[in-house]
C-alpha positions in Angstrom: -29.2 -87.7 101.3 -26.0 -88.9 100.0 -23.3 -86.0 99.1 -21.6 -88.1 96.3 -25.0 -88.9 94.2 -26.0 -84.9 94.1 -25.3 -83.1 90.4 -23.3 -80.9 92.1 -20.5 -83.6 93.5 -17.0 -84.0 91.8 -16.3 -86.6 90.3 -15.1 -90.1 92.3 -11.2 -89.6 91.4 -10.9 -86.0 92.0 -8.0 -85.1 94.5 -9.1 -81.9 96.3 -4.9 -81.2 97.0 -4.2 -81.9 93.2 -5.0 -79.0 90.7 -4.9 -81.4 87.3 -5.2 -79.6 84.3 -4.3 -75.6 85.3 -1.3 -74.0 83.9 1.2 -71.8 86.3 -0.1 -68.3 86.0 2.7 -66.3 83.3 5.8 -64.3 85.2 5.4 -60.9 86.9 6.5 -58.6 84.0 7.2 -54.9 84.9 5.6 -52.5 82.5 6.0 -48.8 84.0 3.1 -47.3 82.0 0.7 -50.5 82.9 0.8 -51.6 79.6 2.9 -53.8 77.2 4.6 -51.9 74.5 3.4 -52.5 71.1 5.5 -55.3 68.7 8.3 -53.2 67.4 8.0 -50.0 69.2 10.3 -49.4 72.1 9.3 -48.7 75.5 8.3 -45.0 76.2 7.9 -43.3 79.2 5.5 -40.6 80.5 5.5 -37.8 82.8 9.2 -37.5 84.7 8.2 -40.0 87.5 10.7 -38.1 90.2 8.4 -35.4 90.6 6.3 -34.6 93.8 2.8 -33.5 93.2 2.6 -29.6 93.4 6.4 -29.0 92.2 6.5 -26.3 89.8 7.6 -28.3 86.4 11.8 -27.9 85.7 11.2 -28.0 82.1 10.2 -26.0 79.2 7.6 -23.7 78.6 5.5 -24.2 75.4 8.2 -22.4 72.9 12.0 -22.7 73.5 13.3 -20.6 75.6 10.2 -19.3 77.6 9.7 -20.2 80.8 6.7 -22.5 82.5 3.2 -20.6 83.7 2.4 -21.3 86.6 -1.3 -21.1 87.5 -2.9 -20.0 90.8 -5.7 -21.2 92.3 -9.2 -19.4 91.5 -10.7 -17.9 95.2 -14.1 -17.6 95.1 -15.5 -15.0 98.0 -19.5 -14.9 99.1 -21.0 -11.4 100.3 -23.3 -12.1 102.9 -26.4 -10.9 104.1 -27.0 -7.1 104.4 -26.6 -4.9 107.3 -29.3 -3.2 106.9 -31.5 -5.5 104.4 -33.9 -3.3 102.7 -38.0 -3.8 103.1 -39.4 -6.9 101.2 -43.4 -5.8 101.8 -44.0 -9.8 102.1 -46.9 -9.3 104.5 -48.2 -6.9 102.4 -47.9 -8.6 99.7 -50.2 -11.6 101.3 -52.7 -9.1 101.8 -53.2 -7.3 99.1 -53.1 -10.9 96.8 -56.1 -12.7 99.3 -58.1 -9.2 99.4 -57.4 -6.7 96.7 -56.1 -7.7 93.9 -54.8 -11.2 92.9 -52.9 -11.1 89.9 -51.2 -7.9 91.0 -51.1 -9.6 94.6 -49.1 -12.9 93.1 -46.5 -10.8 90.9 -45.5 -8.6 94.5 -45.5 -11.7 96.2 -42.7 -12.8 93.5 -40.9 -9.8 93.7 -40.9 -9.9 97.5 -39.6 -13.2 98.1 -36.5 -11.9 95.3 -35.8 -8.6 97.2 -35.5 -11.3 100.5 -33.5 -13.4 98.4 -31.2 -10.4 97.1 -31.1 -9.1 101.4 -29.7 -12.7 102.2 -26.9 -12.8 99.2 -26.1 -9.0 99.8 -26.9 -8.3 96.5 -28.1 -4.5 97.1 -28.9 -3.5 94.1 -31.3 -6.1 93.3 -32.6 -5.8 96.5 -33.7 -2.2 96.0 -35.2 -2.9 92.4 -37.2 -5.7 93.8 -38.5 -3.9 97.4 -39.2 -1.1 94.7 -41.7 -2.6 92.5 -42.8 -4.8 95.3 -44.2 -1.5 96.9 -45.6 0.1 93.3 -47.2 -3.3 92.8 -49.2 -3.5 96.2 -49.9 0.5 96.4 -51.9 -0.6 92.9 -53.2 -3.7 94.0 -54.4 -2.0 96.8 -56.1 1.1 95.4 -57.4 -1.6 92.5 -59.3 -3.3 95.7 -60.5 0.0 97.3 -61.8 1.2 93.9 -63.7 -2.3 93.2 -65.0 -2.5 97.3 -66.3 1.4 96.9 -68.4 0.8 93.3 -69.7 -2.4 94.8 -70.4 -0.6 97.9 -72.2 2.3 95.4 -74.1 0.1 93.8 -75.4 -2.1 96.1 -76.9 0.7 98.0 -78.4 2.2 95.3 -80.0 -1.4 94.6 -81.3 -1.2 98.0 -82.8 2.5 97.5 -84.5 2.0 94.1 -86.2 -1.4 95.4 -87.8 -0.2 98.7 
């Protein structure tokens, strides 16, 4: 295939080393703030370009007279986990939501996952609210099951009695 008959080609004349038709790019002009100033406004600058990055400013404050604030940096600090983290009943918990009682089983389960949460943030007194009613919850749960597994028990035995 011949290069010169494709759509693509230049034309016969054209002079790869020639650049016919293109203009000289404009001159460098040096505009401090990165832009041109606006037609009949004179050239303003910014901040004081001097300046290193952190200097306190040598100026004035925001009335006349008063000095500059300085601002210091925000320090965040993380408790960590407890020494002695307090009972979460998680096991428990399982338990008594598969084989008692499962509503009262799911809502200890929730509260012992928070009193874990609360031992691994060192939040102790969220800790101890949440172990708390993560024990009341299961001690119910519990004695909900026994109750239901004993009136079963009753009645199917007296089923038994009254049919033989």
């Amino acid at each position: 295939m011949d290069p010169s008959k494709s759509p693509s080609a230049p034309p016969a004349g054209w002079n790869p080393g020639e650049k016919a038709g293109m203009d000289q790019p404009p001159p460098y002009q040096d505009y401090s703030a990165g832009y041109s100033p606006a037609p009949g406004y004179p050239n303003q600058t910014g901040y004081p370009q001097g300046q290193p990055y952190g200097a306190p400013y040598q100026g004035q404050g925001p009335y006349p007279g008063q000095p500059a604030v300085t601002v210091q940096p925000t320090i965040y600090v993380a408790a960590g986990p407890l020494a002695q983290p307090l009972p979460d009943y998680l096991g428990y918990s399982i338990f008594t939501m598969l084989c008692c009682c499962l509503p009262l089983g799911v809502a200890a389960l929730v509260f012992s996952v928070n009193t874990r949460d609360a031992n691994m943030s060192g939040n102790r007194p969220q800790a101890e609210r949440s172990s708390r009613m993560a024990r009341i919850l299961n001690n119910t749960a519990l004695g909900i099951g026994i109750v239901f597994i004993v009136l079963y028990l009753v009645l199917y035995i007296t089923v038994i009695a009254v049919s033989h």
